[in-house]
ZAKOLSE-752547 format. One record per residue: residue in one letter; x, y negated, z of N, C-alpha, C, O in turn. Coordinates in steps of 0.1 Angstrom, whole numbers, plus 5000, padded with zeros to 4 digits. Layout:
<pts>
aXYZXYZXYZXYZ;...
</pts>
This chain:
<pts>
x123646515968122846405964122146335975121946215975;x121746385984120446405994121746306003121546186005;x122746366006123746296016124246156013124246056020;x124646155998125046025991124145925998124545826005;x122745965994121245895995121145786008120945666011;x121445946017121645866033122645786037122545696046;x123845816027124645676033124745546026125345436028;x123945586016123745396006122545386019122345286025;x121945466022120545386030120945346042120745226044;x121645416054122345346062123545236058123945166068;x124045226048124845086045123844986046123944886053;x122645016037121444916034121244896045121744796051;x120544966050119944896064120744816076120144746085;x122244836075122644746083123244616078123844526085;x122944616066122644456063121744356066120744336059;x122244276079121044166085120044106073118944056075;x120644106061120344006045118744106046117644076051;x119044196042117844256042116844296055116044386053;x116744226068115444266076113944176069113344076074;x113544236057112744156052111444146061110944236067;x111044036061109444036073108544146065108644156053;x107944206070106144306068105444186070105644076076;x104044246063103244156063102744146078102244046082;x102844296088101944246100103144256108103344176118;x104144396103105444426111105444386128104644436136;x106544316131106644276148105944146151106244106162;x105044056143104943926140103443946150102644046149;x103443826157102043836171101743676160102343576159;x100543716156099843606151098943536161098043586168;x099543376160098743296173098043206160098343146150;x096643236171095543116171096142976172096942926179;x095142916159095342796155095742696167096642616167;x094642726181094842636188095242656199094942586209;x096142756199097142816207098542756199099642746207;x098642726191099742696182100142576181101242536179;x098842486182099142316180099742296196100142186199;x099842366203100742366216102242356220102942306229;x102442446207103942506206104842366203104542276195;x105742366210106242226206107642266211108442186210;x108142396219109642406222109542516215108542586210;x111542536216111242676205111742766213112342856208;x111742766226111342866235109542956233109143066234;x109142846230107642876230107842996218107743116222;x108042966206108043056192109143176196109043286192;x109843146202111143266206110243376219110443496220;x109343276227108843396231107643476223107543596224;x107043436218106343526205106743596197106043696196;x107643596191108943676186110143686187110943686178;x110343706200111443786206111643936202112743956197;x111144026202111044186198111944146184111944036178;x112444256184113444316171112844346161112044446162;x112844276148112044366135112244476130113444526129;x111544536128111344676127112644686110113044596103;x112844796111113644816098112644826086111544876086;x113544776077112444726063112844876051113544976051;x112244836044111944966036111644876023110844786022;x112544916012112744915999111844925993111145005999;x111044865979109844915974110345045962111545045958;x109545125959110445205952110245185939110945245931;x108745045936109045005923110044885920109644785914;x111544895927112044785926112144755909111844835900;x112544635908112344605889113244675881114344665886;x113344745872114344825861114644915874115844925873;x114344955882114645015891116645015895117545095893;x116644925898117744895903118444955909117744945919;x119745035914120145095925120545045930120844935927;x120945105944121145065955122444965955122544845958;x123445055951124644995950124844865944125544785950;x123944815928123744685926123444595932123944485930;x122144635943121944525948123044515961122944405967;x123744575965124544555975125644465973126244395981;x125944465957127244405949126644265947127444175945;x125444245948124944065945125044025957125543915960;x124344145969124644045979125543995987125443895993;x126844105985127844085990128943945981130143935981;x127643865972128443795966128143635977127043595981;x129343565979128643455992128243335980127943215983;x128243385968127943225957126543265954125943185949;x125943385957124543435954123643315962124043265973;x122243265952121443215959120143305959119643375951;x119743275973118743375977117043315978116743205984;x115843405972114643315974113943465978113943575972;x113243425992112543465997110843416004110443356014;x109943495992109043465989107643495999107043595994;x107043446013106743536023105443616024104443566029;x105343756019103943786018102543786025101843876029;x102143626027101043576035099943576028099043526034;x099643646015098643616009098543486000099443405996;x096943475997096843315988097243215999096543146006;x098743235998099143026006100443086002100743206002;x101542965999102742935996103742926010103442856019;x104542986011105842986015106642996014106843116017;x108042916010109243015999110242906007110242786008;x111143036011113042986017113243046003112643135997;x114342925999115142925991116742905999116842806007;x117742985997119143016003120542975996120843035985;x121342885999122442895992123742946000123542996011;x125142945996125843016008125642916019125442966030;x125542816020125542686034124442606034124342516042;x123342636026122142496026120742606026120542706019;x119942546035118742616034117342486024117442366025;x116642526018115742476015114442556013114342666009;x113142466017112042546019110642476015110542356019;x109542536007108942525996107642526005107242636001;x106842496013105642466019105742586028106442676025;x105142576035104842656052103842716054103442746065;x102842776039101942856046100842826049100442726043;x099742886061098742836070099242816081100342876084;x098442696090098842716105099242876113100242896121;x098342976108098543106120099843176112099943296115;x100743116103101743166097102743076102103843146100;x103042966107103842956112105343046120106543056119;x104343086128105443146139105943296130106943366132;x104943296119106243446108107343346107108443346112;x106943296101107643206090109243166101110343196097;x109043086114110043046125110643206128111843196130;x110043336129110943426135111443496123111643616126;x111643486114112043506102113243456102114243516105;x113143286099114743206100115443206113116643176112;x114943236126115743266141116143396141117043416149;x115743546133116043646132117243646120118043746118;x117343536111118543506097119243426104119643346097;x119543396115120543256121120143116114120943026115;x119143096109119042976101118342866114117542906122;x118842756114118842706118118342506116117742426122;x118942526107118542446101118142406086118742446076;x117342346086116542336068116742226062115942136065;x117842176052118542096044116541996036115941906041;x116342036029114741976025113542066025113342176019;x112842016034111442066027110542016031110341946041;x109642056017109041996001107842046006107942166005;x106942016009105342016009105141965990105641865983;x104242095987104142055976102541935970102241865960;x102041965984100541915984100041935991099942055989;x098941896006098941896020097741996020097342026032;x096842086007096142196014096942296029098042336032;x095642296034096242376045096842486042097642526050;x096642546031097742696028098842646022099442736018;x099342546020100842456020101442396033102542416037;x100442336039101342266048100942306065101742296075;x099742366065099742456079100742466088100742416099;x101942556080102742596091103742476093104442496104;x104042376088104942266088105242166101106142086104;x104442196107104542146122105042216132105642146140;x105042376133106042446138107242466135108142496143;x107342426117108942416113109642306119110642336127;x109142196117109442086122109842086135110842036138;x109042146142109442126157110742246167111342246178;x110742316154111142416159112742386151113742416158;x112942356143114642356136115142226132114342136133;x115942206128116342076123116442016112117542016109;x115941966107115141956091115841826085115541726091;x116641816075117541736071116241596063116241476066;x115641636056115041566048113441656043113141766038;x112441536048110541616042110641546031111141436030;x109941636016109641576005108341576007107941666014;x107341476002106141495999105841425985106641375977;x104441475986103741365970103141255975102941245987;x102841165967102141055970100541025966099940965957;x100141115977099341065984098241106001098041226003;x097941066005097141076020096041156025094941116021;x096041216029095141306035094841306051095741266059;x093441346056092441336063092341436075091641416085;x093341586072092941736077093741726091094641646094;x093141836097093541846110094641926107095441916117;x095241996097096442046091097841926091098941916097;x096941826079097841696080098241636092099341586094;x097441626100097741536113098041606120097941546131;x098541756121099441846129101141816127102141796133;x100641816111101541766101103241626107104341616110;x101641536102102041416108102741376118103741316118;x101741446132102341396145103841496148104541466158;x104041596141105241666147106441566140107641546144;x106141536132107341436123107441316133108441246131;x106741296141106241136143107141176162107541086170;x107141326167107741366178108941396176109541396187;x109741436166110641466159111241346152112341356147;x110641256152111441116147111741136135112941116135;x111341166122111641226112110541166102109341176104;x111141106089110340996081109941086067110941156063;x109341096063109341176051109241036039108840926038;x110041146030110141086016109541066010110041136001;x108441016005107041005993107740985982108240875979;x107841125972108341155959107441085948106341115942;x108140975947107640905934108240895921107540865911;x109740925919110440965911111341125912111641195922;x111541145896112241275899113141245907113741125908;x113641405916115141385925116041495919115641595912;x117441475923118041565923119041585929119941505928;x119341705936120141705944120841855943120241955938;x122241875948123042015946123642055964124342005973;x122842205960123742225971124442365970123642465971;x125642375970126842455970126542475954126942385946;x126142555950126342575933124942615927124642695919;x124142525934123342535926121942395926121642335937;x121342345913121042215913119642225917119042325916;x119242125921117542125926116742045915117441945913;x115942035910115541875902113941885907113241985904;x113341805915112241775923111041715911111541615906;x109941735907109241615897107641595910107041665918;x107641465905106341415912105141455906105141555899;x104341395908102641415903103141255892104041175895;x102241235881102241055873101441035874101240955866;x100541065882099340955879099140905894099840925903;x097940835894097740755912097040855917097440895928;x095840915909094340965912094241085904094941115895;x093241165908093241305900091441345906091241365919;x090941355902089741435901088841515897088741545885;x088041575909087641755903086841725890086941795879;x086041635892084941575880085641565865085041585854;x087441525865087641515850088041685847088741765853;x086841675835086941785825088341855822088541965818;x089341745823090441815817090741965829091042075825;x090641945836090842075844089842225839090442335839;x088742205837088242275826087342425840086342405847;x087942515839087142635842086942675856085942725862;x088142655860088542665879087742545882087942545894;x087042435881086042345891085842405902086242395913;x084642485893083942585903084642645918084242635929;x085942695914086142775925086842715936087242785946;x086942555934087042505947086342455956086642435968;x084742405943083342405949083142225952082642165961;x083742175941084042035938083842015927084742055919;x082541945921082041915908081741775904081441745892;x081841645918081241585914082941465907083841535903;x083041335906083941295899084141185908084141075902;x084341165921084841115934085941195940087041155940;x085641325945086741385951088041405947088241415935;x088841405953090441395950090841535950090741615959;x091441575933091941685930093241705938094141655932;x093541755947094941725956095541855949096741835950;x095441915945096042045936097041975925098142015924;x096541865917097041835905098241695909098941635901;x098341665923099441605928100441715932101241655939;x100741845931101641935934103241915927103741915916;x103641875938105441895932105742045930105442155934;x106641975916107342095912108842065915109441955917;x109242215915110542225921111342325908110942435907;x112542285898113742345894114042405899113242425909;x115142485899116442545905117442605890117042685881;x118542565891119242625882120442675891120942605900;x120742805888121542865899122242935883121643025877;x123742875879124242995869123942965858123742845853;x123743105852122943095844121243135842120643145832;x120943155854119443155861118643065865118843025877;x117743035859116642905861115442955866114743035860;x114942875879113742895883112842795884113342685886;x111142815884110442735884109142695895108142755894;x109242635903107942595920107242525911107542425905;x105642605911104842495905103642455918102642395915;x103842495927103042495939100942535932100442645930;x100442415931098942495927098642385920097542325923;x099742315907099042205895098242335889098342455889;x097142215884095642275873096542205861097742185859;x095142185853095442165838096342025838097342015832;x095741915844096441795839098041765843098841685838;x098141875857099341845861099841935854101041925853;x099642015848100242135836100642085824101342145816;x100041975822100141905806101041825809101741785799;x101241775822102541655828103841745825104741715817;x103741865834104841935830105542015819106642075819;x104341995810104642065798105441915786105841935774;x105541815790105641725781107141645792107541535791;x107741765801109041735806110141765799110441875801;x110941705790111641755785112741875786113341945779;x112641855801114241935810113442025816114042085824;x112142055815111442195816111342245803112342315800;x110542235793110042285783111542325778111642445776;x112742245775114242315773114642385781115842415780;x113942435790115142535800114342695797113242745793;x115142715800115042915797114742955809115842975815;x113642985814113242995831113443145829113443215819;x113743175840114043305844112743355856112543465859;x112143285858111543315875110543215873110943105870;x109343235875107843115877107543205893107543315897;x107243045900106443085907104843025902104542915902;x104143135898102543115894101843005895101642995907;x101342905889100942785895099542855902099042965898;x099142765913097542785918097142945922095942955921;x097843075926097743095931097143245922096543345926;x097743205907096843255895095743285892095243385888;x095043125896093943125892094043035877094942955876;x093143045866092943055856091842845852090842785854;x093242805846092242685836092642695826093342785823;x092342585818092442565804093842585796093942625785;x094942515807096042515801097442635808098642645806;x096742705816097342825818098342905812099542915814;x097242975803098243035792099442985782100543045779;x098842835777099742795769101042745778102242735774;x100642715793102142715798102542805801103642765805;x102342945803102943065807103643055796104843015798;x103243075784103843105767105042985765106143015761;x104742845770106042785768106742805786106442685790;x107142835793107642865802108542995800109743015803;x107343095793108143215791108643345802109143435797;x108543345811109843385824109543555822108743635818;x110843565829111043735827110343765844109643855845;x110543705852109943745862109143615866109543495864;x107743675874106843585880105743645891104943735890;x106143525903105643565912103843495918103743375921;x102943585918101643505924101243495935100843605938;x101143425943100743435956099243435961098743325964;x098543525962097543575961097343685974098243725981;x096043715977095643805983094543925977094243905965;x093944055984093644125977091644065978090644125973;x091643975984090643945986090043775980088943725982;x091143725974091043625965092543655952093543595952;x092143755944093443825938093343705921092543615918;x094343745914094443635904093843665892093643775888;x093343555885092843635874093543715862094643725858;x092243775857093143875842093543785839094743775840;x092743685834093643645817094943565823095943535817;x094643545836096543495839097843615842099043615843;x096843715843097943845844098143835826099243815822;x097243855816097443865804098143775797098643805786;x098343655800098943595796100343615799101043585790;x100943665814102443685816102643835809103743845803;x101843945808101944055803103144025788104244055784;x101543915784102143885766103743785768104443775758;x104043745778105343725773106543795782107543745786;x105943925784106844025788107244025802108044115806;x106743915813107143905823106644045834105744125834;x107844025842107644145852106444075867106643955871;x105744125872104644045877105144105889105944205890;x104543985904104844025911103644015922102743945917;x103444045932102343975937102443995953102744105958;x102143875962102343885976101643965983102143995994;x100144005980099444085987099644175987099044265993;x100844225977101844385982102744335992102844416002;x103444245993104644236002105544086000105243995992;x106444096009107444006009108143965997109144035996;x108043885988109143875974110443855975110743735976;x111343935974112743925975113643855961113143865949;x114443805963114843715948116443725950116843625957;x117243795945118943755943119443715932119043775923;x120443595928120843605918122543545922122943475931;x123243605910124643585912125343515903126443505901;x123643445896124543325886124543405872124743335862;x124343515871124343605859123643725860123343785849;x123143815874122043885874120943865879121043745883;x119843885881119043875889118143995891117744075883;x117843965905117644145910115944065918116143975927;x114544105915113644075923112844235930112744345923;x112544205941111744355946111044295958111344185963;x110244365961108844395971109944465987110744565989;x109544365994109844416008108644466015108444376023;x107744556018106544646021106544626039105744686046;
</pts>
């Protein structure tokens, strides 16, 4: 048995699919203002140049999967792949098809350069769309190193403008890079290799911390009065239907952008397989009742152990059976082959 063991693990590990990043692993985190420098990707290549260390399985993979299963999805080239980056509370997510890359916000600035030696250690090269879901710094941070560093077919954004030294990192790398971004005003949709994207916007013009309908989270962004701009509740959401597997990007909508999406017809009809957590699982009013109509068997929060998510949003995925996942353990791994789906913890 002991011998079997070692040669599924040496198969595993020489599968490049799996060098999953660690959270601190081979990765030299550069200062913010060491980073707005970086503009060749010689620059990022010499920061992580070193070899990633070999990754390690978590051993609560989900149903506990074996080895051999997941080797049979990956060796499938119609599998699409989502890899979820364990940075803590801030968003990062490649999404993989056999030929198209797409990618779901960038993180913080000092996450950048994971995030670039990640896709230069996968051969990726270039990134077909990405989708800033909404320009907080733990979304769009790292998006100026992407940009500068690969070849980026198409930026989605929301509509509307922002002020941050994040954004205007943002900004000016698009603006050196000659590259116009989209302002998502209508749904999109687009396919690539076999599997469909459907993009939704924010509907309204304006959003603020002051309307009640957001309800209990006010507080915790420390914005009470009814001027400030809720930039949370302009968050694109992102589909994916891959098969017969549906997944769901809600980046960090509160209650009003929750009630937008709850009154989509081609969400509330689909049978999600996969939530990514809105906000980071933090807790308002309409939370729960969208967990309950979303439903998902697996769901991922992106969180830290030092801003962690709340109960009643853990209690609420409990109650509809979902398998929980959380980044301040590790990397989120995601395969699906169109009819399984296999998620686990890269440590």
């Amino acid at each position: 048995m002991k011998k079997l063991f070692c040669v599924l693990f040496i198969i595993l590990i020489s599968l490049p699919l799996f060098c999953c990043s660690q959270e601190n692993g081979n990765i030299n985190y550069t200062d913010s203002s060491e980073l707005s420098e970086l503009s060749e990707v010689e620059n990022i290549k010499d920061i992580t140049q070193s070899e990633p260390e070999t990754p390690l399985i978590s051993e609560d993979v989900t149903e506990n999967i074996d080895v051999i299963d997941i080797i049979d999805i990956i060796d499938n080239s119609n599998a699409l792949e989502i890899f979820i980056f364990g940075i803590g509370k801030a968003d990062a997510i490649l999404i993989t098809t056999e030929n198209h890359t797409v990618m779901i916000d960038t993180g913080e600035n000092k996450h950048g350069p994971q995030i670039a030696d990640y896709l230069f250690s996968h051969n990726i090269a270039e990134i077909d769309y990405l989708i800033i879901t909404h320009f907080h710094k733990d979304h769009v941070g790292g998006a100026d190193t992407i940009i500068r560093n690969f070849k980026i077919g198409e930026i989605i954004v929301p509509n509307y403008g922002k002020g941050s030294k994040q954004y205007n990192r943002f900004a000016e790398a698009m603006r050196e890079s000659n590259i116009d971004e989209t302002i998502l005003t209508k749904t999109m949709e687009f396919i690539l290799d076999n599997s469909k994207f459907t993009v939704y916007p924010s509907e309204q013009e304006y959003y603020y911390y002051g309307d009640s309908e957001d309800g209990e989270d006010n507080e915790d962004e420390g914005y009470n009065d009814e001027i400030s701009v809720n930039e949370n509740n302009f968050s694109i959401a992102v589909s994916v239907n891959h098969g017969n597997n549906n997944f769901l990007f809600t980046g960090d909508a509160k209650s009003k952008r929750l009630k937008e999406l709850l009154s989509v017809d081609d969400i509330i009809n689909t049978d999600y397989d996969f939530l990514k957590v809105p906000h980071h699982g933090r807790y308002n009013k309409r939370t729960a009742e969208f967990i309950h109509a979303i439903s998902p068997k697996y769901a991922v929060i992106t969180c830290s152990a030092n801003s962690p998510a709340d109960e009643r949003v853990i209690n609420a995925l409990e109650e509809v059976g979902a398998n929980i996942y959380f980044t301040s353990d590790g990397d989120i791994f995601c395969v699906s082959d169109g009819n399984d789906l296999t998620v686990f913890i890269c440590r």
